[in-house]
Residue frames as qw, qx, qy, qz and C-alpha x, y, z in Angstrom:
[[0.021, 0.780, -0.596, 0.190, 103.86, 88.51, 67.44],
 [0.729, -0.103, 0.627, -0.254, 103.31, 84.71, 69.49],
 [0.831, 0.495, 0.246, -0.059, 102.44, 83.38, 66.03],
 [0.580, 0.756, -0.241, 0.185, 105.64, 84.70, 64.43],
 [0.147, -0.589, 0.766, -0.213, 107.91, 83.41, 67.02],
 [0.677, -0.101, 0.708, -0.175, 106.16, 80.13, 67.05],
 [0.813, 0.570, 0.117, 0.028, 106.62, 79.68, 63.49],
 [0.009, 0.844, -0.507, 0.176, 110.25, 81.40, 63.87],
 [0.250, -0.479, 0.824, -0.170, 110.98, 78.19, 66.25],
 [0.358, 0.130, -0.884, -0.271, 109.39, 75.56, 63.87],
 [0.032, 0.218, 0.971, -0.098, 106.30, 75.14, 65.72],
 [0.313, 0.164, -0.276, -0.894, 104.17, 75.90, 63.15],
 [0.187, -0.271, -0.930, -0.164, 100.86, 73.28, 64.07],
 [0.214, -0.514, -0.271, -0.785, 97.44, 74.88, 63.83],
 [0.554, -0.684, -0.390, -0.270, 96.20, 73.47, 66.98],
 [0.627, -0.446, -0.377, 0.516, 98.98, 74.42, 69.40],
 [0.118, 0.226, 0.289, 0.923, 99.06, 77.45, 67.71],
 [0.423, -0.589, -0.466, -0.507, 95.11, 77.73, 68.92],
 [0.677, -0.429, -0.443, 0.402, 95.72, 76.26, 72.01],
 [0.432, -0.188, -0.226, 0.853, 98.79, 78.88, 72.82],
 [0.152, -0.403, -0.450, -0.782, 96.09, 81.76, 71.43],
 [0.612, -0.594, -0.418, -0.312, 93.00, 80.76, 73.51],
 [0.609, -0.323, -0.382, 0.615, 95.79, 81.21, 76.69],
 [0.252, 0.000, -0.065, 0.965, 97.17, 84.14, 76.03],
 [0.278, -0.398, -0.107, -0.868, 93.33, 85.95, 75.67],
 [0.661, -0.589, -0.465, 0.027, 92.23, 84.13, 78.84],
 [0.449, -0.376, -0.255, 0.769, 95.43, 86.19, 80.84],
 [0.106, 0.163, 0.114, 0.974, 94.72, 89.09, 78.93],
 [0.528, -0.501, -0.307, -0.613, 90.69, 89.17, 79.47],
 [0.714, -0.493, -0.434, 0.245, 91.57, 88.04, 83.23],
 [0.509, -0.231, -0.006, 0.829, 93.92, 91.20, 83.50],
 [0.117, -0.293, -0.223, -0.922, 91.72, 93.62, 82.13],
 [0.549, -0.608, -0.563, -0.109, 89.07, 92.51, 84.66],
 [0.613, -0.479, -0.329, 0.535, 91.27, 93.10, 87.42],
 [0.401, -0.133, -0.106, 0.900, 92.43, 95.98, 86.42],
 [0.282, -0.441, -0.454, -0.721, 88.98, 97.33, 85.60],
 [0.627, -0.512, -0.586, -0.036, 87.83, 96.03, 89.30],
 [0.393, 0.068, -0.399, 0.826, 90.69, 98.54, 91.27],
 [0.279, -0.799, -0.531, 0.038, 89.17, 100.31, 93.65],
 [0.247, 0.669, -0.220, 0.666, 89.76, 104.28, 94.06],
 [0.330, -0.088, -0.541, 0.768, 91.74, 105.33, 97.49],
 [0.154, -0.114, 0.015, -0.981, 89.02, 108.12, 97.60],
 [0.651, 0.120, -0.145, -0.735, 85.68, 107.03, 97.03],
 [0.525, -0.127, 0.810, -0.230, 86.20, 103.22, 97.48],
 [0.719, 0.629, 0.195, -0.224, 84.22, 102.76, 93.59],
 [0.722, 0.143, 0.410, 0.539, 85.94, 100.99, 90.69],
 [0.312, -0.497, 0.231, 0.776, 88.38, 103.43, 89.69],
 [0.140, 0.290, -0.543, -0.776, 88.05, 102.94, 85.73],
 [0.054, -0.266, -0.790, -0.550, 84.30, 101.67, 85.59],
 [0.298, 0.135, 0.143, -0.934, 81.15, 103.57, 85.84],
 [0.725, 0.393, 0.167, -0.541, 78.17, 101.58, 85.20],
 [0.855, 0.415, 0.152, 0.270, 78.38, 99.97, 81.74],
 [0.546, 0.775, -0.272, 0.168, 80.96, 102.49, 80.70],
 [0.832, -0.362, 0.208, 0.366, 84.72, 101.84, 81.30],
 [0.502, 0.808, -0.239, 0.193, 87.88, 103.46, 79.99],
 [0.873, -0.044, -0.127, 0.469, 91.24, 101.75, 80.92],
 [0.485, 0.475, 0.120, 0.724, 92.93, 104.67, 79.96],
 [0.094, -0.874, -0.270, -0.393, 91.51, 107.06, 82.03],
 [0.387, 0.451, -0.363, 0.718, 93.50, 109.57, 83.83],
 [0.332, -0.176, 0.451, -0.809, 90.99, 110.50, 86.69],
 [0.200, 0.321, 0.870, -0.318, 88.34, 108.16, 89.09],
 [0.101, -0.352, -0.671, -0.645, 85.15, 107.75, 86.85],
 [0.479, -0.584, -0.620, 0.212, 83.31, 108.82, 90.24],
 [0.287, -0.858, -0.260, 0.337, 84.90, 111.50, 91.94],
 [0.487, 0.809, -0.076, 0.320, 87.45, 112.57, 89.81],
 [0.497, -0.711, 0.346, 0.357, 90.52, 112.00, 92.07],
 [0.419, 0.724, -0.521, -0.170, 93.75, 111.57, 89.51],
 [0.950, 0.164, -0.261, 0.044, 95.45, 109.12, 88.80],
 [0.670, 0.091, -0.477, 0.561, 98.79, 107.96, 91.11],
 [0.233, -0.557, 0.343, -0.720, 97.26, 110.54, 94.03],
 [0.043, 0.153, 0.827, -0.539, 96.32, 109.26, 97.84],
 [0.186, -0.766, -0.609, -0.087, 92.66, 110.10, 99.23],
 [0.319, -0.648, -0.176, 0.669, 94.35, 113.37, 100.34],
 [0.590, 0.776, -0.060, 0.215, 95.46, 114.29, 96.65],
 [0.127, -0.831, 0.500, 0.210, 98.84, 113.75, 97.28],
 [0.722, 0.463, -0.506, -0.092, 101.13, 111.93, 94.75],
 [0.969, -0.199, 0.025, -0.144, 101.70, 108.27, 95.96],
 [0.654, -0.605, 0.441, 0.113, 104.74, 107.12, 97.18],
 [0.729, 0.309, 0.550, 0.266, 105.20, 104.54, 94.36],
 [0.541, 0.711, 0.252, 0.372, 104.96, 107.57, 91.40],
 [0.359, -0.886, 0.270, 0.117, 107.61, 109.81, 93.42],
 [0.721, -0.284, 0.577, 0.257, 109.78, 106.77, 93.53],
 [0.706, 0.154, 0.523, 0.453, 109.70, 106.46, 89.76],
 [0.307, 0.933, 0.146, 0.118, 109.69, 110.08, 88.76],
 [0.402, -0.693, 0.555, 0.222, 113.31, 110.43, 91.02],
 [0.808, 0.008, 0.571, 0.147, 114.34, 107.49, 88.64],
 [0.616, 0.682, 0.304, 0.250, 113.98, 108.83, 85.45],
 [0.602, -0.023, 0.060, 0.796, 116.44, 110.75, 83.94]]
């Protein structure tokens, strides 16, 4: 998509074209750390890794099996209230 807007605005040279590339998967593989590194409210253990394994995606703490958007009480977090009232 990057590549086809930067050819789109005529700036179609291979090495800024690398360049802008080798950025964008340094934020993305810095952002998938972090968000691999969260710590559950429960159990205090990286939410979505377990050892070697990891799953971004996952819906419940690879540990204790709290859900996703709950407290350490199991109640639903302030934050996913807020945006469930929102929605139509």
């Amino acid at each position: 998509m990057v590549v086809i807007a930067a050819f789109a605005l005529g700036a179609w040279r291979w090495r800024s074209l690398i360049a802008l590339g080798a950025v964008f998967l340094a934020i993305a593989v810095i952002a998938g750390t972090a968000l691999e590194g969260l710590a559950c409210p429960r159990c205090r253990k990286p939410f979505f890794r377990s050892g070697l394994l990891h799953n971004s995606l996952s819906s419940d703490c690879m540990h204790c099996g709290l859900p996703k958007w709950r407290l350490a009480d199991g109640s639903l977090s302030p934050a996913k209230r807020n945006l469930d009232r929102d929605l139509p």
